[in-house]
N, C-alpha and C positions, 0 to 999 in steps of 0.2 A: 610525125614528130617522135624523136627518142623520149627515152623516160628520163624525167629529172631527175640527177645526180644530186645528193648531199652528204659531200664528202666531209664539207664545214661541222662539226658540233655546234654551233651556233646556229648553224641551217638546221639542222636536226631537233635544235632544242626550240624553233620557233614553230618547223611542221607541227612538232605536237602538241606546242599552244594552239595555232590554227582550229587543228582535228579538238583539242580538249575543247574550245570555243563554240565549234560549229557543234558537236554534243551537245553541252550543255545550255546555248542559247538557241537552238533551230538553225545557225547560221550555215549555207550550203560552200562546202568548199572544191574547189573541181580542179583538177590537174588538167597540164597538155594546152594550154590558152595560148595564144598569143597578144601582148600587147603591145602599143603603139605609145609612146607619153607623148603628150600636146603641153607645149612649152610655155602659152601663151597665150592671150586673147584672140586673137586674129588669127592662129593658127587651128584654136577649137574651131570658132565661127567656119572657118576652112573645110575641116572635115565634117563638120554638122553639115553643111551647104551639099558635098560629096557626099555623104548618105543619104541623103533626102535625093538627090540628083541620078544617085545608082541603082534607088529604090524600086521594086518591078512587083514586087506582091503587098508587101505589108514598111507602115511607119508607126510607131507608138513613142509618146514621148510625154513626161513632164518638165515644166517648168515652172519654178516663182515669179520671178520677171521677165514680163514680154513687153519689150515697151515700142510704142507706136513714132517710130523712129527710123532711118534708112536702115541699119540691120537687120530691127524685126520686121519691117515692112520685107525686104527682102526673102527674108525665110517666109514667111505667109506666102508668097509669089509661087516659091518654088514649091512649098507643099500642097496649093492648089494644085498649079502643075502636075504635081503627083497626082493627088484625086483625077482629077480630067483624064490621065492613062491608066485609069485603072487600079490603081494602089488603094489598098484599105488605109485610108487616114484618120488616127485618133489621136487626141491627145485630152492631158489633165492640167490644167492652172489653178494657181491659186490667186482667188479671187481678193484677197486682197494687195498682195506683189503684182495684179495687174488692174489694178484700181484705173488707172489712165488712160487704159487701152481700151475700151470700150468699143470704138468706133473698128479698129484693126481685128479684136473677136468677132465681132460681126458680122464683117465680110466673110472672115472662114468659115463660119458657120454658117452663112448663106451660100457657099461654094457645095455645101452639102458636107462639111467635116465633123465629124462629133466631139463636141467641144463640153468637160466637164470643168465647172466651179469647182475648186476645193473650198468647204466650207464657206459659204458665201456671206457676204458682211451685210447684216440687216437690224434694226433696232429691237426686232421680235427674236432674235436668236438668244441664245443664253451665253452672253461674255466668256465662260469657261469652253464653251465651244469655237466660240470667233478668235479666240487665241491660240487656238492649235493652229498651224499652219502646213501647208504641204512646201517646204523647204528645197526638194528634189531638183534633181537637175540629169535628166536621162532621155535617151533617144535610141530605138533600136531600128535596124532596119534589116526587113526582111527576115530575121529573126538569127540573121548570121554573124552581123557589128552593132558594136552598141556603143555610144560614147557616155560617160561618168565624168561630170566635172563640176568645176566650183563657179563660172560665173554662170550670168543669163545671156539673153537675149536683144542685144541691144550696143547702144552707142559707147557706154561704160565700158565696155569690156572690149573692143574692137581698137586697139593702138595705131594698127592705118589708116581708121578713118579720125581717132581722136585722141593725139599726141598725151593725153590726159587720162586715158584710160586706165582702167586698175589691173591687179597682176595677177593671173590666176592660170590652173594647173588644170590639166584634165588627161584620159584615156580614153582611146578606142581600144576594144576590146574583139577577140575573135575566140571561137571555142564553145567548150561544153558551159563556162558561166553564162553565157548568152540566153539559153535557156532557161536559166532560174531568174534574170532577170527579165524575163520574160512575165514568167510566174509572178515574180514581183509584181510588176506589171497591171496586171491582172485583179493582185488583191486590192491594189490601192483603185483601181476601175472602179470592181463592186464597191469599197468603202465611198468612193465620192457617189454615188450611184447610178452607176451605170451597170447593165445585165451583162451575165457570161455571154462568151464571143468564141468563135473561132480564130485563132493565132494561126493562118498560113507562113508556111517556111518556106520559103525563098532558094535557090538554089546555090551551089556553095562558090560564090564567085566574088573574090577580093574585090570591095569597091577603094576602100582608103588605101592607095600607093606609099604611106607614110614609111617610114622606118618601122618596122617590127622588128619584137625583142619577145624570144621563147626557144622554148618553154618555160609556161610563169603558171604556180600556184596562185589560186584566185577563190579569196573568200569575200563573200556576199555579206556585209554587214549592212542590214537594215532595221528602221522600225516600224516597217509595215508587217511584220513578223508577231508570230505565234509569244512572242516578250515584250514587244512592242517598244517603247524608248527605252525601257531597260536595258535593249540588247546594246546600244550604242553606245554608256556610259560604261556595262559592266566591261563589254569589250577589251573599250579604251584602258581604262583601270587593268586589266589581267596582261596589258600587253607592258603598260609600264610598271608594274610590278616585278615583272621580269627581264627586261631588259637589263642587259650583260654589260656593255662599252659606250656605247656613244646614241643617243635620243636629238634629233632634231625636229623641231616643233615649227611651223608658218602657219599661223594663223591671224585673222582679217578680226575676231571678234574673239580675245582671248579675256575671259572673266570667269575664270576656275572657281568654283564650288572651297571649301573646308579639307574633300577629303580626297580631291584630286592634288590640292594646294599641297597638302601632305605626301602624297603617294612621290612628288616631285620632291619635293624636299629631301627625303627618304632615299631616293634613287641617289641624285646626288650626293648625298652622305657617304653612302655606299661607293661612290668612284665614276658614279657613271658620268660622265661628261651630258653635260645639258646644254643646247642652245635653241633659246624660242625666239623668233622672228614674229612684230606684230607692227602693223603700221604707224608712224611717225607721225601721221596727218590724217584723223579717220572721216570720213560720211558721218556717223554717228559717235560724235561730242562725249556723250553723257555715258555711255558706253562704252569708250576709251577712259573714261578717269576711274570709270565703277573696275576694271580690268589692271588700271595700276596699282587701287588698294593692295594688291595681291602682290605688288613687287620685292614687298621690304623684303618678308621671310624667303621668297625663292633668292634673293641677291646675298642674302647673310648665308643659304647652303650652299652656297656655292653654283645654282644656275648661270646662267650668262644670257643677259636678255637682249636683243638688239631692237631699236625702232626705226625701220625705214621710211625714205625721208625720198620727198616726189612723190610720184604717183602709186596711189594708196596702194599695198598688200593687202590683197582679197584670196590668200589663199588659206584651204582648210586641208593641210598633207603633214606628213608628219615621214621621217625615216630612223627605224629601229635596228642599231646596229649595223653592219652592213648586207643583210639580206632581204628587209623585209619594208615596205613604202606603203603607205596608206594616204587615198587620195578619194576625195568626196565633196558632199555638200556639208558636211558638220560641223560647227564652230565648237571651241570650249568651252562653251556657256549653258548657263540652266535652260535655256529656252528651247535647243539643242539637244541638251540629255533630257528631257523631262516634257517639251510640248512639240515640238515640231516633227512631221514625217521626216527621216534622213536618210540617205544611202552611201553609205562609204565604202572603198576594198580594199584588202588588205592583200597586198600584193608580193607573192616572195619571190625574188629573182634580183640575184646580186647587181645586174646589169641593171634594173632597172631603177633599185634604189640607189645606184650609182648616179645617175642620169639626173636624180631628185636631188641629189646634195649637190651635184654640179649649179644646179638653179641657186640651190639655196645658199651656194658660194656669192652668186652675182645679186643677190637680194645682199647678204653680208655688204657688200661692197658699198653701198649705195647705202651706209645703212650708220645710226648714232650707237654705239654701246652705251648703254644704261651702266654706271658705274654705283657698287653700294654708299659710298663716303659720300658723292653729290649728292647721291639720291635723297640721304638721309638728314641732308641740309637745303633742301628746295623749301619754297616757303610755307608757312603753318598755313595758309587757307588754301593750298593747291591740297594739303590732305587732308583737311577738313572734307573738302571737297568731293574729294575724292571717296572718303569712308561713307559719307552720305550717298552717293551715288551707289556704290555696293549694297547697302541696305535692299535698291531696285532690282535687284539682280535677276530676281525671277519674274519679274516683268521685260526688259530688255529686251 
């Protein structure tokens, strides 16, 4: 691979948020990567299916929801399979995102796979603990592709099999990041408790035929890190503080904090062009309203919010400017900056964040603008409602 050009002053001035980031938070940022963007549900599930299927040494993965469903019963199939030829099979859940699955954990773990609980839901735990959550959504294989995405495991997120399914973004990943998330990996192993391990590497053989797009800088933002959730709000916060021209926002669970509410505000004052994408029609009710409290003051700076309308916007991505995409598990919510494991990347390659606004064209499309004048005339007990619900915020 050549070395990445930054001819852009805008490219130049993001590298060295990057580098100022990955300094001062622990965050590992690695040049020379290749990435792959997964457009959709059923095209993750696709290359999750091909990693696991190309696998010949090692698979390591977490997930929040695995649900006992044709999906995930599928992917159990195929990661036996793995086990049975040979592959070291592990993986981390979180035991309460896989509340249902009971009978489908079991099997794999009878197959002989190492199968950890994150934080397991029990009446003798301590509430400040059962509300941390392992939020992740990652899969390495071999130690050579990894995929980072925003949905799970299951019927929700698969469109060919369920014309209802929700909308979400992900990457495969090739290159030197592979190995920190590796490491990654690894810490959240020990944290749920499981002992150090040997990480076999795999030999260097393309399994995902996808499109690739590189050379792409690639920064590791996580909170399984040396800052822990700190790193993922301060991150977020230092990237739009700086942003130059244009911020676009998709998020599935958008219910900003006081001084992110600000940091948006502020941007937009400034010139930047704002547009947040947030579902039209959510899963969780209470959650959508505690998230509109938040609409007046970004509609009076000049934001632009859209709510899409069908099937739900489950994405957590964002693109800053035109060089720079960031795609993960992270919602904008406290629960997100402040309790959940997350892992986001922050991605620089003009190509790719091209590819992201392309999306985030066709989510526009499909989608209601929130106007300030109606907004500020809907009726007095939807904001009632609404400001109540925000009071919850850090429960959510």
């Amino acid at each position: 691979m050549s070395r990445l050009p930054f001819p852009d002053p805008l490219q130049n001035l993001w590298r060295r948020l990057l580098m100022r980031s990955g300094h001062r938070l622990g965050l590992p940022m690695r040049d020379e990567n290749a990435v792959s963007l997964l457009d959709s549900g059923s095209v993750i599930l696709a290359a999750t299916k091909a990693l696991i299927r190309g696998a010949r040494h090692a698979i390591y993965f977490e997930m929040y929801i695995w649900a006992d469903d044709p999906v995930g019963q599928e992917i159990a199939t195929l990661l036996i399979a793995a086990k049975s030829r040979g592959v070291d099979v592990r993986g981390i859940v979180d035991d309460l995102g896989t509340w249902g699955s009971a009978a489908l954990l079991s099997t794999i773990e009878k197959a002989g796979i190492p199968l950890l609980r994150f934080h397991p839901v029990a009446p003798w735990r301590r509430f400040r603990i059962m509300n941390r959550r392992n939020h992740r959504k990652l899969l390495i294989s071999d130690g050579q592709e990894a995929i980072v995405e925003s949905g799970n495991w299951g019927l929700d997120y698969d469109e060919q099999a369920n014309p209802n399914a929700f909308l979400d973004e992900g990457v495969v990943l090739r290159g030197p990041i592979v190995a920190d998330l590796g490491e990654d990996f690894d810490r959240v192993w020990r944290r749920a408790g499981g002992k150090a391990f040997d990480r076999p590497l795999g030999a260097d053989v393309v399994i995902w035929q996808g499109p690739w797009i590189e050379p792409a800088t690639v920064q590791l933002v996580t909170s399984a890190g040396r800052r822990g959730t700190r790193a993922i709000r301060q991150h977020l916060r230092l990237l739009i503080s700086q942003v130059q021209e244009e911020l676009l926002i998709a998020n599935a669970y958008f219910v900003p904090g006081v001084r992110l509410s600000r940091l948006l505000c502020r941007a937009a004052k400034r010139g930047v062009a704002i547009q947040i994408l947030v579902p039209g029609h959510s899963d969780r009710g209470f959650v959508q309203a505690a998230g509109r409290a938040s609409y007046k003051k970004l509609l009076e700076s000049g934001v632009r919010i859209f709510e899409r309308q069908g099937r739900m916007l489950h994405s957590k991505a964002g693109v800053f400017d035109t060089g720079l995409a960031l795609i993960g598990s992270g919602n904008l919510d406290p629960r997100s900056f402040r309790l959940n494991l997350e892992l986001n990347l922050a991605i620089q390659n003009p190509a790719v964040a091209a590819e992201l606004r392309r999306i985030f064209k066709s989510y526009r499309a499909g989608s209601v603008e929130i106007q300030a004048q109606a907004w500020a005339q809907r009726p007095w007990w939807s904001r009632v409602y609404e400001r109540f619900a925000y009071q919850f915020r850090w429960l959510l």
